[in-house]
Backbone as ProteinMPNN parsed JSONL, in Angstrom:
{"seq_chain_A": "XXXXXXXXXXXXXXXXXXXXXXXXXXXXXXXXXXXXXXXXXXXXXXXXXXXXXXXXXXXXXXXXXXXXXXXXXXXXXXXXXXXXXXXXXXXXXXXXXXXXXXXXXXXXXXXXXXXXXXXXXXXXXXXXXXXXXXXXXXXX", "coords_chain_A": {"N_chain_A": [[-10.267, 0.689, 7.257], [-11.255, -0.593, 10.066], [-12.65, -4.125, 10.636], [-14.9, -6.529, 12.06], [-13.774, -9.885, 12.03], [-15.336, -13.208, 11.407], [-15.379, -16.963, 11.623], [-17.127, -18.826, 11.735], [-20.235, -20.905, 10.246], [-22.803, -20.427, 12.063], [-25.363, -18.381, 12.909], [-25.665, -16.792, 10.427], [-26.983, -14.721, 8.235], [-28.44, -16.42, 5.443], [-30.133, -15.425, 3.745], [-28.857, -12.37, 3.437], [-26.872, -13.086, 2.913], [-27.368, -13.956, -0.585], [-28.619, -11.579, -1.138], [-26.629, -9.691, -0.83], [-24.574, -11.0, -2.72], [-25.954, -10.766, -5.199], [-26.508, -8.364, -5.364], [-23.7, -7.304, -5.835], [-23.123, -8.233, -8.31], [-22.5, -10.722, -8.807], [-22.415, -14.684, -9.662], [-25.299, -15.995, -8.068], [-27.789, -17.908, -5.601], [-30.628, -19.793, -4.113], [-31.041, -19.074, -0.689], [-30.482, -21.444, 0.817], [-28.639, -22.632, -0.341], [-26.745, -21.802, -0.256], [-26.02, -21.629, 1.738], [-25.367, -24.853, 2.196], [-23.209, -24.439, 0.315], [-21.575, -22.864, 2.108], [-20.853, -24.143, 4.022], [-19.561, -26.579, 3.606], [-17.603, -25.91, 2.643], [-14.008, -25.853, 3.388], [-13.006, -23.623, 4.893], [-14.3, -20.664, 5.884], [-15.133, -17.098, 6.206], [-16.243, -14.431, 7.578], [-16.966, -10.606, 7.439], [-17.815, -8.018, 9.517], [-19.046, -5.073, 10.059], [-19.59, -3.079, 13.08], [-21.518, -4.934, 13.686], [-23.232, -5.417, 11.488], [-23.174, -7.443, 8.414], [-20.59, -6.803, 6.054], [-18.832, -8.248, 4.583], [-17.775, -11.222, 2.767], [-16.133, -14.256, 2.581], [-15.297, -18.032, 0.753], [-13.13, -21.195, 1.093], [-12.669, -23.892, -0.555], [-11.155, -26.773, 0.251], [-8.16, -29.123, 0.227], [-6.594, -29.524, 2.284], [-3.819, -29.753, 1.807], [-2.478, -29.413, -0.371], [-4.355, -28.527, -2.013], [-6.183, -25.407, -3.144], [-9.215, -23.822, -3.486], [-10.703, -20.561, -3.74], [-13.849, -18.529, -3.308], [-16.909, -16.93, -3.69], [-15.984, -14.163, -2.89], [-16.547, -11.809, -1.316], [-17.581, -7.885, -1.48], [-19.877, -5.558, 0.33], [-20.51, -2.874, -1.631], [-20.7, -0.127, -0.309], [-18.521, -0.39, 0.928], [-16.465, -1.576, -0.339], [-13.067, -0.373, -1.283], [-11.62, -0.05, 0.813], [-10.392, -1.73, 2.587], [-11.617, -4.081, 3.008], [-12.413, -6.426, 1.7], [-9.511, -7.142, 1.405], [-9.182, -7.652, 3.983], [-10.278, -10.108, 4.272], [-9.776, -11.793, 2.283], [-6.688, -12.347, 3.426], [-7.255, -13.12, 5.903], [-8.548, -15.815, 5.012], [-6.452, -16.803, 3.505], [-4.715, -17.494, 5.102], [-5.554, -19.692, 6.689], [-4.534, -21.765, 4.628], [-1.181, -21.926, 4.34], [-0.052, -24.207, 3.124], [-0.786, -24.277, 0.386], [-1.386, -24.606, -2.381], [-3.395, -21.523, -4.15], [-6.436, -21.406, -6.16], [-8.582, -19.318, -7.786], [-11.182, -17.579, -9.249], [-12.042, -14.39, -10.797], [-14.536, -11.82, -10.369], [-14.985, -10.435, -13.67], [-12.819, -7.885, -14.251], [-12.547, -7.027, -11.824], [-10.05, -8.063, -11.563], [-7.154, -7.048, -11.216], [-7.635, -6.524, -8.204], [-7.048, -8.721, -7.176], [-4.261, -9.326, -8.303], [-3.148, -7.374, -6.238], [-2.631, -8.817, -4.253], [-0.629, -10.943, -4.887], [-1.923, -12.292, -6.378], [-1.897, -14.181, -9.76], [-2.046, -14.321, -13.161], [-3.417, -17.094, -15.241], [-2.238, -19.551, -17.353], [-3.496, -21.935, -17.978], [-5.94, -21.913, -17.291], [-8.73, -23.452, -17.135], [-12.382, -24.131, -17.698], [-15.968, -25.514, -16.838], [-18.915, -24.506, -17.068], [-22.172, -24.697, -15.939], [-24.041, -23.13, -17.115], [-22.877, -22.212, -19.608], [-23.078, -20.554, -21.861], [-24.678, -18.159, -20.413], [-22.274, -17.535, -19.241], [-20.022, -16.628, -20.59], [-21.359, -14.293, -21.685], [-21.137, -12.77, -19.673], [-18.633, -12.415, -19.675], [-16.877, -14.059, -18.334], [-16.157, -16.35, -20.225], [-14.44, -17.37, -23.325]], "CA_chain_A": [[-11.418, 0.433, 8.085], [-11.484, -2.293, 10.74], [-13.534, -5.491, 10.793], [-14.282, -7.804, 13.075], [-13.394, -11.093, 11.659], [-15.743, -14.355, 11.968], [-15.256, -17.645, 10.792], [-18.505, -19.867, 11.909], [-21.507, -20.352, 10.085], [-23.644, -20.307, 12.627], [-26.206, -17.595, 13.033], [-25.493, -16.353, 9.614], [-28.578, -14.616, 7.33], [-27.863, -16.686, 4.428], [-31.294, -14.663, 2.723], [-28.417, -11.857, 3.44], [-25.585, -13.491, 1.413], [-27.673, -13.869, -1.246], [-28.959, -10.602, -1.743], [-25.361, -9.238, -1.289], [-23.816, -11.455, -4.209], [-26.663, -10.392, -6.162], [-25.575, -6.774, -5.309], [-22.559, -6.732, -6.275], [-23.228, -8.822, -9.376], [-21.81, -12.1, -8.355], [-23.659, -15.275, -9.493], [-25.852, -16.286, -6.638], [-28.424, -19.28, -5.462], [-30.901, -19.677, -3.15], [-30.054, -18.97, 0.274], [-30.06, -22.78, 1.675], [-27.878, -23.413, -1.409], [-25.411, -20.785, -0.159], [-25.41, -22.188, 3.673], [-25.047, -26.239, 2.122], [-21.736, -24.25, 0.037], [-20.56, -22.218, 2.691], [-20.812, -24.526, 5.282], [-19.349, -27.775, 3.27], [-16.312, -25.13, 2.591], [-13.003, -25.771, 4.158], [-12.235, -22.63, 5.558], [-15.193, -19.337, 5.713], [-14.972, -15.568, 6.734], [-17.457, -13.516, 7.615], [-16.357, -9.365, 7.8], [-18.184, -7.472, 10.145], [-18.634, -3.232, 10.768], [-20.819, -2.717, 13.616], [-22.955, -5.493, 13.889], [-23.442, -5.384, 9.939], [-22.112, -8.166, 7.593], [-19.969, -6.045, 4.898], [-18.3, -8.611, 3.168], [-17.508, -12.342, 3.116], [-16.003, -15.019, 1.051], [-15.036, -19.431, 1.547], [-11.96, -21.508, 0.174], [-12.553, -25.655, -0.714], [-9.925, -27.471, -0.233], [-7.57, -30.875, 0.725], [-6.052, -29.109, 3.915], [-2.963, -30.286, 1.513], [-1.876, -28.562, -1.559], [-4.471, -27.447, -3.216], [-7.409, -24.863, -2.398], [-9.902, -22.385, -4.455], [-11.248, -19.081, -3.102], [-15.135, -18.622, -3.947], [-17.62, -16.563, -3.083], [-15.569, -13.099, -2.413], [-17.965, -10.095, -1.694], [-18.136, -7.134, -0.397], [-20.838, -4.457, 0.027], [-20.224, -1.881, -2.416], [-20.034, 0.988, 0.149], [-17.436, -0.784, 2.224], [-14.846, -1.293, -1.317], [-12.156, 0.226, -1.799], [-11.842, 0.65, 2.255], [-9.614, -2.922, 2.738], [-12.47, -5.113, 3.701], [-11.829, -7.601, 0.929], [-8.176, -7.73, 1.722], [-8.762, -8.602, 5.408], [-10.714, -11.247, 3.88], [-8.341, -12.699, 1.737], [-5.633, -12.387, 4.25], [-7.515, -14.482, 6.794], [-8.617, -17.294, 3.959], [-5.064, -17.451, 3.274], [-3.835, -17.425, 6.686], [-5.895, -20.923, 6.549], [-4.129, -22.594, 3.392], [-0.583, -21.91, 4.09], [0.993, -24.79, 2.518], [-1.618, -24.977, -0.69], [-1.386, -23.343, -4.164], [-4.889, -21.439, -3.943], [-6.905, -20.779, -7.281], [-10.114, -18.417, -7.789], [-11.581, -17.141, -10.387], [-12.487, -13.113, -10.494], [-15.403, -10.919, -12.093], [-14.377, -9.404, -14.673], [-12.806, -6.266, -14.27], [-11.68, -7.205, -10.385], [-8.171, -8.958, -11.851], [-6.411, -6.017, -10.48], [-7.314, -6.327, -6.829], [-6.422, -9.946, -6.937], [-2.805, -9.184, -8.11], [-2.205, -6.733, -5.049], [-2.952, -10.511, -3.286], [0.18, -11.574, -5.185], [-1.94, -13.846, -7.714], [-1.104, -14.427, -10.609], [-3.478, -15.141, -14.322], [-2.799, -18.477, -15.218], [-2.303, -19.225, -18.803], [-3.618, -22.892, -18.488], [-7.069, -22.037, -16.391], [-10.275, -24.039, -17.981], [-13.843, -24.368, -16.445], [-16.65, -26.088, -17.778], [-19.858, -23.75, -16.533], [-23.122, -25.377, -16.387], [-24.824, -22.38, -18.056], [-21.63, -21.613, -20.674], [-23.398, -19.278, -22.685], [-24.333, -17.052, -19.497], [-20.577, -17.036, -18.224], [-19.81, -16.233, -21.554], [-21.782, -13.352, -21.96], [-21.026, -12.065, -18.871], [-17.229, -12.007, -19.59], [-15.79, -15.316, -17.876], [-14.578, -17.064, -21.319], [-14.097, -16.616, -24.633]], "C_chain_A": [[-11.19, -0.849, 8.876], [-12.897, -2.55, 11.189], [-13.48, -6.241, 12.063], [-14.908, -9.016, 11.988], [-14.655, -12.449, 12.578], [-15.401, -15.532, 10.772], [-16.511, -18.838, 11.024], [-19.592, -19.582, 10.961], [-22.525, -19.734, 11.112], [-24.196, -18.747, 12.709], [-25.925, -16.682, 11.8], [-26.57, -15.665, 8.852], [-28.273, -15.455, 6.354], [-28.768, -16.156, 3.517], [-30.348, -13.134, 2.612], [-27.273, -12.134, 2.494], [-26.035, -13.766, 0.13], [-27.898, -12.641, -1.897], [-27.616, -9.504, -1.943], [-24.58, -9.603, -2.656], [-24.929, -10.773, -5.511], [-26.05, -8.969, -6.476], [-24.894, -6.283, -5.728], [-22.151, -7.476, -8.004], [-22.232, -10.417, -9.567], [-23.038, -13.372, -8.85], [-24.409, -15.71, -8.181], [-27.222, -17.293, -6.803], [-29.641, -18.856, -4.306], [-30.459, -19.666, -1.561], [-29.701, -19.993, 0.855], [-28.839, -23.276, 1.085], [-26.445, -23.006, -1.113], [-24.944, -21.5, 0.895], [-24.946, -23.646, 3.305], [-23.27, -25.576, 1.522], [-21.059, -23.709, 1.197], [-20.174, -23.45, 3.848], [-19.852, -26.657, 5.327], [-17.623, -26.867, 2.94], [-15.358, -25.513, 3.73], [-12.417, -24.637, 5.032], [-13.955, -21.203, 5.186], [-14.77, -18.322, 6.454], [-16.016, -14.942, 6.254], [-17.169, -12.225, 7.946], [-17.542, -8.417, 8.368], [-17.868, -6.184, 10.449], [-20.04, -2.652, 11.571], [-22.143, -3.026, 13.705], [-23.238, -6.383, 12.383], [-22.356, -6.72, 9.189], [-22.0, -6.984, 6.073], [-19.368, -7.063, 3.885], [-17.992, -10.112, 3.932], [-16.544, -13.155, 2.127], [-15.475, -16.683, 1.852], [-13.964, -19.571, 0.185], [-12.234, -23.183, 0.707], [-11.101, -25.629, -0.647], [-9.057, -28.785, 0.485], [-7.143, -30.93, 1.939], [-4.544, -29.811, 3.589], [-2.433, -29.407, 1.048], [-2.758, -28.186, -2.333], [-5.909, -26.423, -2.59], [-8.222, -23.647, -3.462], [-10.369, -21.527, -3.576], [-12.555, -18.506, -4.304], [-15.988, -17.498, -3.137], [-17.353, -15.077, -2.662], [-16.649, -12.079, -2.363], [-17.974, -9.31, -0.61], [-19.014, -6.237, -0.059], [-20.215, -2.921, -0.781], [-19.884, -0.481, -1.291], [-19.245, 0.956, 1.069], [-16.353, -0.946, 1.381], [-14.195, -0.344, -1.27], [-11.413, 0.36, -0.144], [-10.58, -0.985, 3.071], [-10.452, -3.805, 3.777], [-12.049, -6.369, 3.179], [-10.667, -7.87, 0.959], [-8.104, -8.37, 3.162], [-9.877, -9.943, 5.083], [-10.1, -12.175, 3.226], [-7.295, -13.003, 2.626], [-6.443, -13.668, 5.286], [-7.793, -16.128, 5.829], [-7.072, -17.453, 3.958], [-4.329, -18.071, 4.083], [-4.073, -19.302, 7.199], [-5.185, -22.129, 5.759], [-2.805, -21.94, 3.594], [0.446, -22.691, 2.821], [0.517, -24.772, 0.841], [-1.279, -23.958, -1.715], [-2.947, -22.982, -4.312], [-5.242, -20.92, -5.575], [-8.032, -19.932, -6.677], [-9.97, -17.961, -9.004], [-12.547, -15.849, -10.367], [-13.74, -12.883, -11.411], [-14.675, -10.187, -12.792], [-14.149, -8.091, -14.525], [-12.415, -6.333, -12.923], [-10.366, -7.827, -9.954], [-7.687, -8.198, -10.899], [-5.994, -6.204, -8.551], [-7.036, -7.522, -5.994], [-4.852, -9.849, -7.118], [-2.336, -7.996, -7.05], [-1.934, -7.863, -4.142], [-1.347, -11.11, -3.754], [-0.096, -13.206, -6.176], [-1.919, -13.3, -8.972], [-2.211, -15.295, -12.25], [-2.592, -16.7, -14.686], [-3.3, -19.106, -17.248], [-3.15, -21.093, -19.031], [-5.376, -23.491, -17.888], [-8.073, -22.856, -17.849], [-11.17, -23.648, -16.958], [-14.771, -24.93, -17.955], [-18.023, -25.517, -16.849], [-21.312, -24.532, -16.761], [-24.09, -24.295, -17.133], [-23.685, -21.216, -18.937], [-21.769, -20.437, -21.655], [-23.686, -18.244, -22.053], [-22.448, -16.317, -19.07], [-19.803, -16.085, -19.391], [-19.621, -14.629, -22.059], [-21.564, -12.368, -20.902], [-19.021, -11.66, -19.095], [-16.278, -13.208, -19.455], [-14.818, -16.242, -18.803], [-15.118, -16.913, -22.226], [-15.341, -17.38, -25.867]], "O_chain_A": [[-10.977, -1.952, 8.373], [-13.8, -1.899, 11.714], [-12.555, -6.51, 12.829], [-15.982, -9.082, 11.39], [-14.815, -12.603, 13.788], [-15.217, -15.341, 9.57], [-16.571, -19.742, 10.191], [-19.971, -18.432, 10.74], [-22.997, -18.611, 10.936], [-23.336, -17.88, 12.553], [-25.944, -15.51, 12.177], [-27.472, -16.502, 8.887], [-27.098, -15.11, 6.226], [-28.414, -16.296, 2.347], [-30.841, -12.412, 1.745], [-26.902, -11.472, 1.525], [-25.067, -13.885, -0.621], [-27.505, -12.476, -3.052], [-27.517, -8.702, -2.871], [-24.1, -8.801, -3.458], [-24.519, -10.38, -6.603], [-25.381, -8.568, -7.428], [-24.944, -5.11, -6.099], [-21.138, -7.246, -8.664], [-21.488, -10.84, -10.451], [-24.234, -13.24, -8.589], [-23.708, -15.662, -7.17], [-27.703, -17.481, -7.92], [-29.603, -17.78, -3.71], [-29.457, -20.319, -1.272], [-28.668, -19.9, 1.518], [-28.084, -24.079, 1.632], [-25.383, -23.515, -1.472], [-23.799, -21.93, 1.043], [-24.018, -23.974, 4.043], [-22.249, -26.015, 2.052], [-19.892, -24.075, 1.342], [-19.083, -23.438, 4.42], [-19.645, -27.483, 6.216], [-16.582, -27.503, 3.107], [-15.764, -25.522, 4.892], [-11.449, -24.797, 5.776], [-14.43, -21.148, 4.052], [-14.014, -18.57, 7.394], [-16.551, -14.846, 5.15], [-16.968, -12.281, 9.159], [-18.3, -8.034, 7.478], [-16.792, -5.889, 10.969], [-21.047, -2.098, 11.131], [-23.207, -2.409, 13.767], [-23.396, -7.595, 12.236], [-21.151, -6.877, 9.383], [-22.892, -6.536, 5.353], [-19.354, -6.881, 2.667], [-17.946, -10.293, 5.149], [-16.244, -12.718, 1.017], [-15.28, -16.769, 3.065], [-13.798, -18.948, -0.864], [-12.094, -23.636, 1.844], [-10.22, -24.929, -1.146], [-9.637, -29.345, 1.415], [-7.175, -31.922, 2.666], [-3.933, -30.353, 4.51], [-1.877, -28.541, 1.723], [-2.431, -27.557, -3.339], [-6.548, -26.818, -1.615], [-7.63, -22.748, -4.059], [-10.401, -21.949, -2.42], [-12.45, -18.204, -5.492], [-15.681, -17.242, -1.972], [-18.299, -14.539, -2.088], [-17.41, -11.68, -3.245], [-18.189, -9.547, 0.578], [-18.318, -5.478, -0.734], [-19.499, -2.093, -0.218], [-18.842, 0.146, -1.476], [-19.078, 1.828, 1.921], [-15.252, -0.641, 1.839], [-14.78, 0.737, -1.202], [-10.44, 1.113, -0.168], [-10.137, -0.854, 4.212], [-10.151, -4.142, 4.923], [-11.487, -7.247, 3.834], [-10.443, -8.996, 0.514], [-7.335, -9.259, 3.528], [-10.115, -10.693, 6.03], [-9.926, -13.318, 3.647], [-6.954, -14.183, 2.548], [-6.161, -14.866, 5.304], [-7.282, -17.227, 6.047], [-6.609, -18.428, 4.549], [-3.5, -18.961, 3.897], [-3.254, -20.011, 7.784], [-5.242, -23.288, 6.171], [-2.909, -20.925, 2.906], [1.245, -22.215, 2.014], [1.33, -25.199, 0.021], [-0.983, -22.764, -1.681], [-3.752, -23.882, -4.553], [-4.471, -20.166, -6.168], [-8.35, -19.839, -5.492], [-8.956, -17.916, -9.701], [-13.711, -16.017, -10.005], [-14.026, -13.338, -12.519], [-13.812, -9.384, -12.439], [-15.016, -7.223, -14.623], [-11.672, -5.369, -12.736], [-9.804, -8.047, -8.881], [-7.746, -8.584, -9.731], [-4.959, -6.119, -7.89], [-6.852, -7.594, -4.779], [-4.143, -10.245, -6.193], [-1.141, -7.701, -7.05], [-1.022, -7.796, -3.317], [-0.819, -11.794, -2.877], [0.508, -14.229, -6.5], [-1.924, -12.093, -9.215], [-2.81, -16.369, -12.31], [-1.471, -17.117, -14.394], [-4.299, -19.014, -17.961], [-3.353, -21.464, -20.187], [-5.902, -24.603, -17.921], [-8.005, -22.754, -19.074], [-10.996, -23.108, -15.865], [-14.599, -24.896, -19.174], [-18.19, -26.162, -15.813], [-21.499, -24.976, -17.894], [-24.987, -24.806, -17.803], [-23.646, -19.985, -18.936], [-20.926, -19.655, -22.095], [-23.284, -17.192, -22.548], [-21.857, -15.27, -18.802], [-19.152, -15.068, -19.149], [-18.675, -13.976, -22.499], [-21.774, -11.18, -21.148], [-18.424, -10.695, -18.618], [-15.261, -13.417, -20.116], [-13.682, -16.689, -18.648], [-16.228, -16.382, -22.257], [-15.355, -17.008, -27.04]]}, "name": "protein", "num_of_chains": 1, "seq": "XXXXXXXXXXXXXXXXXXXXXXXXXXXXXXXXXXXXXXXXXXXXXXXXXXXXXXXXXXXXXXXXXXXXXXXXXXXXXXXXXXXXXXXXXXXXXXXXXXXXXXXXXXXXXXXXXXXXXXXXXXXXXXXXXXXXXXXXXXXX"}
């Protein structure tokens, strides 16, 4: 399927990126909370089919060596269709030189290693609600 590719916030719904992450079972915030992250992000993509936002995702980082990838999502009846790969591909396309982390839902490992990443045997996190992340899958 082709996208058209944006990378500005501007004119964004962010009451739309909310109810998408919710959607797809992603944690999610209020929507100002989303536009202060997306928009404090080093790098954003916004995937577009006909007007429609289908899928998005942002990547922090030093504009050095190092960078995370946050926020991935796409509308459920646009997966499987390579929305989320032309999303990744452009984030990346941003962070050549950097070693990028992220951290998947559970059960979406898979379509991160067609990306060429890689589990990492030495990952931590420290979650501010540890017993949710928990329960949802994220750690042990």
């Amino acid at each position: 399927m082709k996208v058209d590719i944006t990378y500005s916030c501007a004119g964004i719904n962010w009451t739309t990126i909310t109810a998408i992450l919710k959607q797809v079972g992603m944690a999610h915030h209020a929507p100002d909370e989303h536009r202060k992250a997306f928009e404090a992000s080093f790098t954003t993509v916004f995937a577009w089919n006909k007007g429609q936002l289908v899928g998005f995702g942002r990547a922090i980082s030093d504009g050095v060596y190092q960078a995370a990838v946050y926020d991935v999502a796409v509308v459920p009846e646009f997966q499987g269709q390579g929305v989320g790969s032309a999303i990744m591909k452009h984030l990346l396309k941003t962070l050549p030189q950097c070693n990028v982390i992220l951290y998947a839902s559970p059960g979406k490992e898979g379509f991160y290693t067609t990306l060429s990443f890689k589990k990492m045997k030495t990952g931590m996190a420290l979650f501010k609600n540890g017993a949710a992340m928990t329960e949802r899958g994220f750690t042990d």
